[in-house]
Kinemage of the C-alpha trace (Angstrom):
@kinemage 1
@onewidth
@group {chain A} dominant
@subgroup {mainchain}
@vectorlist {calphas} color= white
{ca unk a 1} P 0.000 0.000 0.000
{ca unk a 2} L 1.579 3.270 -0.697
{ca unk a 3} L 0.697 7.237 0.431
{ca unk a 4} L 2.371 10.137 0.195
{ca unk a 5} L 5.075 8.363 -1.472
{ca unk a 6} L 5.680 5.933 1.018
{ca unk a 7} L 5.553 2.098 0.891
{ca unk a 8} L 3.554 1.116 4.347
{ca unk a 9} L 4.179 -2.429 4.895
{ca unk a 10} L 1.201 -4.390 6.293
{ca unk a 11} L 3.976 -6.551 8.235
{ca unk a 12} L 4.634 -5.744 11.669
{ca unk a 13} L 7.255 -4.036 12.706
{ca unk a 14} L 10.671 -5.999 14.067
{ca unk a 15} L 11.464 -4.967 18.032
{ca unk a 16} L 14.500 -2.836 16.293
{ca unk a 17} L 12.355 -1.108 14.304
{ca unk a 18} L 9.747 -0.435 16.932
{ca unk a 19} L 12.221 1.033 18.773
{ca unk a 20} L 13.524 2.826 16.566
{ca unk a 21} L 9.509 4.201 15.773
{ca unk a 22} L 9.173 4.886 19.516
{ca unk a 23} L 12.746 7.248 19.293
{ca unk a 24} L 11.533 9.012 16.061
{ca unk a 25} L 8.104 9.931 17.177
{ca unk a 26} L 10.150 11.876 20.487
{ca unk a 27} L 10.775 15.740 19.439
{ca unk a 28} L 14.156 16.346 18.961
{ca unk a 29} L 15.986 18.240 21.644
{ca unk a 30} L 17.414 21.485 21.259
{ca unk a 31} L 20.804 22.547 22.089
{ca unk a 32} L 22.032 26.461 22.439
{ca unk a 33} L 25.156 26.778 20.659
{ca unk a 34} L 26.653 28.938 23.525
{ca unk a 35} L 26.591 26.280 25.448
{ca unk a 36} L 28.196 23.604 23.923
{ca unk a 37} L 32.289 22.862 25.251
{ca unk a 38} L 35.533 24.099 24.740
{ca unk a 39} L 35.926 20.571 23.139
{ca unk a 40} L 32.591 20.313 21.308
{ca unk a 41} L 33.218 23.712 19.877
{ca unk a 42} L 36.379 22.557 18.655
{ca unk a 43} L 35.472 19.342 17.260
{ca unk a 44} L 32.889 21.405 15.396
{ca unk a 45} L 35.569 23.908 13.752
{ca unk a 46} L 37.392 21.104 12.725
{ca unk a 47} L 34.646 19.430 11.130
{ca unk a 48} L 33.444 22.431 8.910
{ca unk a 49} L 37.039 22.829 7.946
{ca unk a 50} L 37.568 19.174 6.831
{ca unk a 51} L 33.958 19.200 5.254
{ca unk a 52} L 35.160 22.352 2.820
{ca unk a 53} L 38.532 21.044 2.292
{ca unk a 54} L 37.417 17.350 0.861
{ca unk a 55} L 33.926 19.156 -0.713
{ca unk a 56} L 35.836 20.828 -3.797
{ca unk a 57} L 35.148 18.280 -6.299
{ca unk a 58} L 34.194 14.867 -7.279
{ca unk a 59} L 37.727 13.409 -6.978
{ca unk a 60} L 38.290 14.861 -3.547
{ca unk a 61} L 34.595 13.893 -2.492
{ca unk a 62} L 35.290 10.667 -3.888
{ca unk a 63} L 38.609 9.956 -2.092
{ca unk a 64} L 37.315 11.294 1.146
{ca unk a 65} L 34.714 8.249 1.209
{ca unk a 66} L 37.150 5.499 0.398
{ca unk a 67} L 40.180 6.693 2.962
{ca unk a 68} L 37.233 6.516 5.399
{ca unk a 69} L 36.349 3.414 4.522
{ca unk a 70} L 39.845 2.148 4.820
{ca unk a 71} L 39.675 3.615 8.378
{ca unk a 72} L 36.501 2.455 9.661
{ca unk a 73} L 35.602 -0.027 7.661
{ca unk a 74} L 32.337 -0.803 9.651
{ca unk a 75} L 30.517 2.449 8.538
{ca unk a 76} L 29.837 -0.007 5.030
{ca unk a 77} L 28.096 3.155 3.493
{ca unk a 78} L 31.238 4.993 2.879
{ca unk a 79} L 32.406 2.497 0.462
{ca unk a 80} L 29.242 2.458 -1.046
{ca unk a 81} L 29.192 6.054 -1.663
{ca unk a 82} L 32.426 6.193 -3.174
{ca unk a 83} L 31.772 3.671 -6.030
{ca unk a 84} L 28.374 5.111 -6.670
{ca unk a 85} L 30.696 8.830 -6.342
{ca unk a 86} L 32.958 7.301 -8.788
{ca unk a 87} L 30.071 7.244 -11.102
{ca unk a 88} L 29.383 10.362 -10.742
{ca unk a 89} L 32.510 11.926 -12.103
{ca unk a 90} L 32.169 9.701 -15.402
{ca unk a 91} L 29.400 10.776 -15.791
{ca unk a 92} L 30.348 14.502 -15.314
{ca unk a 93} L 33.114 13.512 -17.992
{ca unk a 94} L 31.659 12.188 -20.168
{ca unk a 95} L 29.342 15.596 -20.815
{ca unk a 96} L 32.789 16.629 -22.766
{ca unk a 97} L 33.469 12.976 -24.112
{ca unk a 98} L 33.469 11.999 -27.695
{ca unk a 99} L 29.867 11.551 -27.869
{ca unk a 100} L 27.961 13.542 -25.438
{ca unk a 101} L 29.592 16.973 -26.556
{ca unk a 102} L 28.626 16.154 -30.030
{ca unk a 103} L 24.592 15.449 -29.081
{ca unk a 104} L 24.523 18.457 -26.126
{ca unk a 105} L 24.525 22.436 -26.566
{ca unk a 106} L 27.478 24.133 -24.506
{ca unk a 107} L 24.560 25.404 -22.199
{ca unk a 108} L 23.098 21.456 -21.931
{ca unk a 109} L 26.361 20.105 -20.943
{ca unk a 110} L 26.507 22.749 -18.046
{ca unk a 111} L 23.415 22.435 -16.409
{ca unk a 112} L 23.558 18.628 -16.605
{ca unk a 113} L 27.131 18.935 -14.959
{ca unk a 114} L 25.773 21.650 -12.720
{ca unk a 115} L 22.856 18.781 -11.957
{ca unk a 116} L 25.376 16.267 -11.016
{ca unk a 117} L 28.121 18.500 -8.978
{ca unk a 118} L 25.394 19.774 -6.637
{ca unk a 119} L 24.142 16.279 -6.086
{ca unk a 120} L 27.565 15.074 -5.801
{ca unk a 121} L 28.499 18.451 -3.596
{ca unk a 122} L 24.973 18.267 -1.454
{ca unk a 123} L 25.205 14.447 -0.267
{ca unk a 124} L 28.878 14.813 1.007
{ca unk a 125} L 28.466 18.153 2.891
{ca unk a 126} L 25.718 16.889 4.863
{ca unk a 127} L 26.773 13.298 5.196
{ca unk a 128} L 30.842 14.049 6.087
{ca unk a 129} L 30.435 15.884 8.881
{ca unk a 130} L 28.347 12.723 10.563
{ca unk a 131} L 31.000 10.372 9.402
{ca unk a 132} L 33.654 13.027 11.220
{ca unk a 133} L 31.709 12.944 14.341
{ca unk a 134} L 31.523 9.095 14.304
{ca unk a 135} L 35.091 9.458 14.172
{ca unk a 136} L 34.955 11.682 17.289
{ca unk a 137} L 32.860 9.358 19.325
{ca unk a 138} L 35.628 6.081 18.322
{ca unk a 139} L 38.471 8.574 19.683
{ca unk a 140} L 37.057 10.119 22.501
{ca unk a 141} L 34.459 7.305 23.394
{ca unk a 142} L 32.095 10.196 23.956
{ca unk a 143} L 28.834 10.118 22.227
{ca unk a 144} L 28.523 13.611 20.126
{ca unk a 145} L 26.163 12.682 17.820
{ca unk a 146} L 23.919 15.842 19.645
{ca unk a 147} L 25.975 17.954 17.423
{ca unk a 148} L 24.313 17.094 14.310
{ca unk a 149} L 21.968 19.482 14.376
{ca unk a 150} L 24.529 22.015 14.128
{ca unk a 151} L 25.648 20.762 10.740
{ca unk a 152} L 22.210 20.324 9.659
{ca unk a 153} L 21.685 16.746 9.600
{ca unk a 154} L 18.088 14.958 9.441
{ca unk a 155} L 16.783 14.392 13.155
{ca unk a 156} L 16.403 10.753 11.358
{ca unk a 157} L 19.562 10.498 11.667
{ca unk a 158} L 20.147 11.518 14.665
{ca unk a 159} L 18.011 9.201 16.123
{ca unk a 160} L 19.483 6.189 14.241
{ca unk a 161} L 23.299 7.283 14.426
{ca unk a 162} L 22.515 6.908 18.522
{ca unk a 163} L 20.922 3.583 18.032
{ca unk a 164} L 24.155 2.274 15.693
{ca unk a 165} L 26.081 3.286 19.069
{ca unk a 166} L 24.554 1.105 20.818
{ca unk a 167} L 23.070 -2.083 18.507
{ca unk a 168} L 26.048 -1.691 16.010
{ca unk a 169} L 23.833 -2.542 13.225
{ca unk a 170} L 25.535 -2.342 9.534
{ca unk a 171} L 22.758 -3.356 7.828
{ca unk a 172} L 20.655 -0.742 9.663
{ca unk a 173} L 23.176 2.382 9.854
{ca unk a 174} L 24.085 2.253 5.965
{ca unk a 175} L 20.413 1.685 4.624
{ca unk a 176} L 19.502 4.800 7.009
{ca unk a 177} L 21.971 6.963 5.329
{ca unk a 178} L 20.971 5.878 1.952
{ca unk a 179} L 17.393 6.900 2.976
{ca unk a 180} L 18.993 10.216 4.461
{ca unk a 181} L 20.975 11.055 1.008
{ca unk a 182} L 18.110 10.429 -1.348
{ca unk a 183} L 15.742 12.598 0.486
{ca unk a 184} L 18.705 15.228 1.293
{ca unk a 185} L 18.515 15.782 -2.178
{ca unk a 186} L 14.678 15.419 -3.408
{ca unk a 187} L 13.568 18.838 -3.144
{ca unk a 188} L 17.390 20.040 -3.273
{ca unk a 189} L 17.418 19.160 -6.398
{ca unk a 190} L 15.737 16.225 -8.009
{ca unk a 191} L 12.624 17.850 -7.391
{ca unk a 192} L 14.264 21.271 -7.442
{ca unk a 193} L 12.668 23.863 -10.066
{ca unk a 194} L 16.207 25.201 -11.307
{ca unk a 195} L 17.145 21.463 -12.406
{ca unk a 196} L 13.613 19.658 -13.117
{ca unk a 197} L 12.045 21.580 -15.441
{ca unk a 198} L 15.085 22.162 -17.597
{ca unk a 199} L 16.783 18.587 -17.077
{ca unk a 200} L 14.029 16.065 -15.507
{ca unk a 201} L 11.524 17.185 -18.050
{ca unk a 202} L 14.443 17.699 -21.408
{ca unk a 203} L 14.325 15.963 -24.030
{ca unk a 204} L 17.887 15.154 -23.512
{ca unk a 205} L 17.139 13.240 -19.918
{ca unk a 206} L 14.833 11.629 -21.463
{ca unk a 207} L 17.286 10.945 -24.105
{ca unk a 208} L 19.956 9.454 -21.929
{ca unk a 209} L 17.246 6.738 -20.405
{ca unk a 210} L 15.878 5.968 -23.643
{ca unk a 211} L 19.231 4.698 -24.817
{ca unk a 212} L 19.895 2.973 -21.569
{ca unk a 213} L 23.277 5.247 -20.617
{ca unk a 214} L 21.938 4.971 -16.871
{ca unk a 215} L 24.078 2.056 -15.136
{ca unk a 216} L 25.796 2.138 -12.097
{ca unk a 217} L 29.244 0.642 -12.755
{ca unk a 218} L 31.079 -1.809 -10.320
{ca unk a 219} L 34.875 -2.620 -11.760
{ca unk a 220} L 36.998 -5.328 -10.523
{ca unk a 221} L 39.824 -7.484 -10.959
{ca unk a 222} L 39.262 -10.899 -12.842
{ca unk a 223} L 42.463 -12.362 -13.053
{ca unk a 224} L 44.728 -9.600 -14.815
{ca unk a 225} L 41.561 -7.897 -16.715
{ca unk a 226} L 39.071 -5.464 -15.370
{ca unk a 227} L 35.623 -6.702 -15.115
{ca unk a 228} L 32.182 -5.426 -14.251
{ca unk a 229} L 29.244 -5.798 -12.616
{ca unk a 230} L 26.408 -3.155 -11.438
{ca unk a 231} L 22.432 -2.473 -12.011
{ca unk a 232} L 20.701 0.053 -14.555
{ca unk a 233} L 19.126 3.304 -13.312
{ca unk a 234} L 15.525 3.761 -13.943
{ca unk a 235} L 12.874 5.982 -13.049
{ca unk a 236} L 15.810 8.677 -11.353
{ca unk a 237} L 12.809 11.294 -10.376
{ca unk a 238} L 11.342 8.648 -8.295
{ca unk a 239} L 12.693 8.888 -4.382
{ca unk a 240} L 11.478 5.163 -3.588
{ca unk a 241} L 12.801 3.854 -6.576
{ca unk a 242} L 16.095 5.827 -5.967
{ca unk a 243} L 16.288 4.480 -1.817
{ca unk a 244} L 15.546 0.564 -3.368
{ca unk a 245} L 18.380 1.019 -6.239
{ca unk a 246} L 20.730 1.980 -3.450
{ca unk a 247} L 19.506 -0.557 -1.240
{ca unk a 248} L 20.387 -3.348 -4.170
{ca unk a 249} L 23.832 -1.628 -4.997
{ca unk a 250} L 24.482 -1.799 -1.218
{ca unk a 251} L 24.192 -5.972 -1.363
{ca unk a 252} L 25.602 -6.388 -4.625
{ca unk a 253} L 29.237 -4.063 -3.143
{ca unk a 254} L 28.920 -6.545 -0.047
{ca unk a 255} L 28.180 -10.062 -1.786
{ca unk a 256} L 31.848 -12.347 -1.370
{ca unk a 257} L 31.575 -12.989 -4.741
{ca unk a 258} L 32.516 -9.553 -5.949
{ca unk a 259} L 33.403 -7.440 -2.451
{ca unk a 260} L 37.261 -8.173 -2.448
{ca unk a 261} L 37.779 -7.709 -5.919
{ca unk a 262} L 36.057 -4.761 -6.027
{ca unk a 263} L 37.884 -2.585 -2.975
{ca unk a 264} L 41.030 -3.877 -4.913
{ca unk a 265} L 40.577 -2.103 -7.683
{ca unk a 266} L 39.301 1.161 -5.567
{ca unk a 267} L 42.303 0.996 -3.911
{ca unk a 268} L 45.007 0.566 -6.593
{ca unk a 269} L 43.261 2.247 -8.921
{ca unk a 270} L 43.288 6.523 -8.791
{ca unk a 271} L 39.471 7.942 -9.631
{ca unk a 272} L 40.422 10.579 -12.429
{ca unk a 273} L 36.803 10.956 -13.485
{ca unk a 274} L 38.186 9.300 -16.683
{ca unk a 275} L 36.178 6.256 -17.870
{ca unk a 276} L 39.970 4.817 -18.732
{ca unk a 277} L 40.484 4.504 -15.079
{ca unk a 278} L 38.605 0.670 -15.455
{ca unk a 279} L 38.310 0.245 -19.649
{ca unk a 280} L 41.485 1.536 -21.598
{ca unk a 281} L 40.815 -0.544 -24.252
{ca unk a 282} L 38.165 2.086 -25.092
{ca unk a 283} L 38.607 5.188 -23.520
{ca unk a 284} L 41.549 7.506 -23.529
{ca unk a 285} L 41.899 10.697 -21.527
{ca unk a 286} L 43.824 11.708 -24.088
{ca unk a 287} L 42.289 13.310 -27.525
{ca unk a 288} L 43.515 11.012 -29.945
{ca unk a 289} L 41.116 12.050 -33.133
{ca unk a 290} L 41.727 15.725 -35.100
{ca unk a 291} L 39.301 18.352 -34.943
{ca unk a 292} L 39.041 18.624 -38.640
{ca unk a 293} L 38.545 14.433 -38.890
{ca unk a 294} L 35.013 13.073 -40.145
{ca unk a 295} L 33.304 11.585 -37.228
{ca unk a 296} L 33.205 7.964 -38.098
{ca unk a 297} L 31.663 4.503 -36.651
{ca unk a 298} L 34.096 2.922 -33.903
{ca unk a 299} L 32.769 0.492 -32.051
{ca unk a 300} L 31.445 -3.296 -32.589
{ca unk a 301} L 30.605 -5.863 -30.432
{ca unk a 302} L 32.350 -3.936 -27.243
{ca unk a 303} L 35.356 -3.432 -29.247
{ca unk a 304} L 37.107 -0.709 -31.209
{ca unk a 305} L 36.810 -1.431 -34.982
{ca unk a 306} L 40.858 -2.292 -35.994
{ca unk a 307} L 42.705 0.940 -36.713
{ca unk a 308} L 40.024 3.405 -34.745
{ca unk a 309} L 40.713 5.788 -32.359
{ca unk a 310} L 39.874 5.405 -28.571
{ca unk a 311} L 36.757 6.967 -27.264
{ca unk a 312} L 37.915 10.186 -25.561
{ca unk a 313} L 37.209 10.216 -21.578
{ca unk a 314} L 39.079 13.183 -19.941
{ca unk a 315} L 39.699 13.519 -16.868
{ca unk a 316} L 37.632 15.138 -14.174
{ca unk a 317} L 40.385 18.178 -13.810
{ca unk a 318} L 40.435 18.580 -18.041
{ca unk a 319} L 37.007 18.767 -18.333
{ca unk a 320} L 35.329 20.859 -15.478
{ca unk a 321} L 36.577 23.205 -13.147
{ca unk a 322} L 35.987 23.525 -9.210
{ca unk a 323} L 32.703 25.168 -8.568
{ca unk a 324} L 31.979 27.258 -5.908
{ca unk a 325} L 28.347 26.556 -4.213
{ca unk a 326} L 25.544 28.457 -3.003
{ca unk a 327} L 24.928 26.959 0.794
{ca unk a 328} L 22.834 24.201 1.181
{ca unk a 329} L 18.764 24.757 1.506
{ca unk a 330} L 17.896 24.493 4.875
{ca unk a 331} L 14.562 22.496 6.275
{ca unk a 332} L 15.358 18.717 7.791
{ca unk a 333} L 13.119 16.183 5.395
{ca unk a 334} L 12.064 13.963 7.887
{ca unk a 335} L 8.577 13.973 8.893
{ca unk a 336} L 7.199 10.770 9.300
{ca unk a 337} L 7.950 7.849 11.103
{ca unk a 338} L 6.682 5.711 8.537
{ca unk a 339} L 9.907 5.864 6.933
{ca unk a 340} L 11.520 3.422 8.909
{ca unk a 341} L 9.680 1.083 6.856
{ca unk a 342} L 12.461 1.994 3.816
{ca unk a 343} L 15.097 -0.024 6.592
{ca unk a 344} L 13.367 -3.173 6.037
{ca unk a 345} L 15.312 -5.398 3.772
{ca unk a 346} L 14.916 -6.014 -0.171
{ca unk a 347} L 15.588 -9.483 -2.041
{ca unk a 348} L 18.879 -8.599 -3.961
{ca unk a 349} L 18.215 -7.822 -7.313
{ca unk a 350} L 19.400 -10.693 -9.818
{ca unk a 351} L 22.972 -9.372 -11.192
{ca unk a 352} L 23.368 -11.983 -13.826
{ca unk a 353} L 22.735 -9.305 -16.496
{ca unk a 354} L 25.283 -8.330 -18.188
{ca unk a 355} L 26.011 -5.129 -17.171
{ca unk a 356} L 28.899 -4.071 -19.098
{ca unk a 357} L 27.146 -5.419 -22.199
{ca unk a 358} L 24.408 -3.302 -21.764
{ca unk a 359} L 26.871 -0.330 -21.072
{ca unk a 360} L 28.526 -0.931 -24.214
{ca unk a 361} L 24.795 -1.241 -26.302
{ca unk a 362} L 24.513 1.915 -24.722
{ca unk a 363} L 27.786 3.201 -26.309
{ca unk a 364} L 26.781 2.408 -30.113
{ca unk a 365} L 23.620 3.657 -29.593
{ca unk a 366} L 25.359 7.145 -28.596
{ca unk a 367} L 27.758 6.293 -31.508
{ca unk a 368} L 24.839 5.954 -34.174
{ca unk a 369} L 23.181 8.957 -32.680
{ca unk a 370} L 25.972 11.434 -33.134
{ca unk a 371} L 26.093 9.711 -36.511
{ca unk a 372} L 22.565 10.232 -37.511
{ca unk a 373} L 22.922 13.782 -36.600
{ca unk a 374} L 25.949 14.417 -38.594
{ca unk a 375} L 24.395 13.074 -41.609
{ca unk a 376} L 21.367 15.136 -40.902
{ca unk a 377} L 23.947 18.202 -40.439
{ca unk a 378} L 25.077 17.992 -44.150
């Protein structure tokens, strides 16, 4: 049954969850700044000014989550959001990529960039300073989780970063901040007027699903080769369906089968924002083609056609330059404690698709677009 948005399960709730139901429907307390310590004033200043330092730009963002990760490994989220913030910056790239910048307008490529950077920039400024503070409470073995309200930070999670101090639930604590993240940004910017109606509602979204470009990519080590595996993005605009993709992308990073393989390549291989970071049998961040060439077919069956030149994939750094933000809107999202029902778990989704396959069909069809248009041009 669904309202407002929200599945309602007819189940009952689990004795976690009720408590967890019973904590959320408490108001949230209120604490005076001029109050708070010495100590709590300067964990707080150092906070903001790690936040800023490691919120410049994807690859920072992106490198933040996975030394964290390698730090506490327990808070499983942070490795989640650095392979699904590894995405991101290919996709930023590939805006100025061999194909993209040939189908999109200057002004397109920029407010789809600007689309993804604030998403990108919006989930890590709220959700860094509560891994920070986590990292407060290990060292000091003080709870400070009270300070989240200073930083802005969903009284949802407030409630359920308390209960992961004391029930040490994975499980629980990462699907909570994948619930936090996707409603952080529904009305931020999903929902946002200054991105829907001109990217949501374009012809060029629209574009982008209709040729299935929308996967989430997962590389890793196969013997000496990179391999893949991931899910396709559908229905973006839709939170729920957002929350249950992340869910699914949150078992299929954890499963044995790929886990290992996976943080190996994260970890021995440098996010440039490049798509040759895991294919560079395609992709070069390097311009190999003149400007003055004829555009011509490349690809088949995966593979570059013999004597073609690589797909160009710059790098995060070539293609798009630090951006400074407007602050974050304020307003906390939570308002019902029917979400709680988001924590309980999904059946994995099936992952013997072939992702990377359906990456690469993606690919030609972008190939055959630009040249469609190109003949049309003439």
């Amino acid at each position: 049954m669904r309202e407002g948005g929200l599945i309602f399960y007819q189940k009952k709730l689990t004795p976690e969850l009720k408590s967890l139901k019973k904590a959320l429907k408490k108001k949230p307390q209120t604490y005076n700044p001029l109050d708070f310590t010495y100590t709590e004033k300067k964990i707080i200043s150092h906070i903001e000014k790690e936040t800023e330092k490691n919120n410049l730009n994807n690859i920072t963002r992106t490198n933040a989550y996975l030394q964290f990760f390698h730090e506490y490994p327990e808070i499983e989220w942070t490795f989640l959001a650095h392979m699904v913030s590894r995405n991101a910056g290919w996709n930023m790239t590939d805006l100025k990529g061999s194909f993209l910048s040939r189908l999109l307008s200057l002004e397109q490529q920029r407010y789809f960039f600007s689309f993804l950077e604030r998403s990108n920039w919006l989930i890590f400024q709220d959700a860094y300073p509560q891994l920070l503070l986590y990292k407060e409470c290990k060292k000091r073995e003080e709870n400070y989780f009270h300070l989240l309200s200073h930083f802005g930070v969903s009284y949802f999670m407030d409630v359920l970063w308390n209960d992961y101090l004391q029930n040490k639930s994975n499980p629980i604590i990462t699907v909570a901040l994948i619930i936090n993240e996707q409603n952080y940004i529904e009305n931020r910017v999903v929902h946002h007027p200054e991105y829907y109606a001109t990217l949501m509602e374009s012809i060029e979204f629209k574009l982008q699903e209709l040729l299935e470009l929308n996967q989430i990519l997962f590389p890793y080590y196969l013997k000496d080769e990179i391999n893949v595996t991931g899910l396709p993005v559908h229905h973006f605009a839709s939170l729920e369906e957002r929350i249950l993709l992340g869910k699914q992308l949150y078992y299929l990073l954890f499963d044995p089968q790929y886990f290992g393989k996976i943080l190996d390549f994260a970890t021995n291989q440098p996010h440039t924002g490049s798509r040759k970071d895991f294919n560079p049998q395609l992709f070069n961040h390097i311009i190999e083609e003149s400007a003055y060439e004829r555009f011509q077919a490349r690809l088949e069956n995966c593979q570059l056609i013999a004597g073609s030149k690589k797909i160009y994939s710059p790098r995060l750094k070539d293609a798009w330059q630090n951006v400074q933000q407007k602050p974050a809107e304020k307003g906390d999202w939570y308002k019902d404690w029917k979400v709680i029902n988001y924590l309980k778990p999904v059946v994995p989704k099936d992952t013997t698709v072939d992702i990377y396959n359906e990456y690469c069909e993606g690919l030609k069809k972008l190939e055959l677009a630009v040249l469609a248009k190109n003949a049309f041009n003439k």
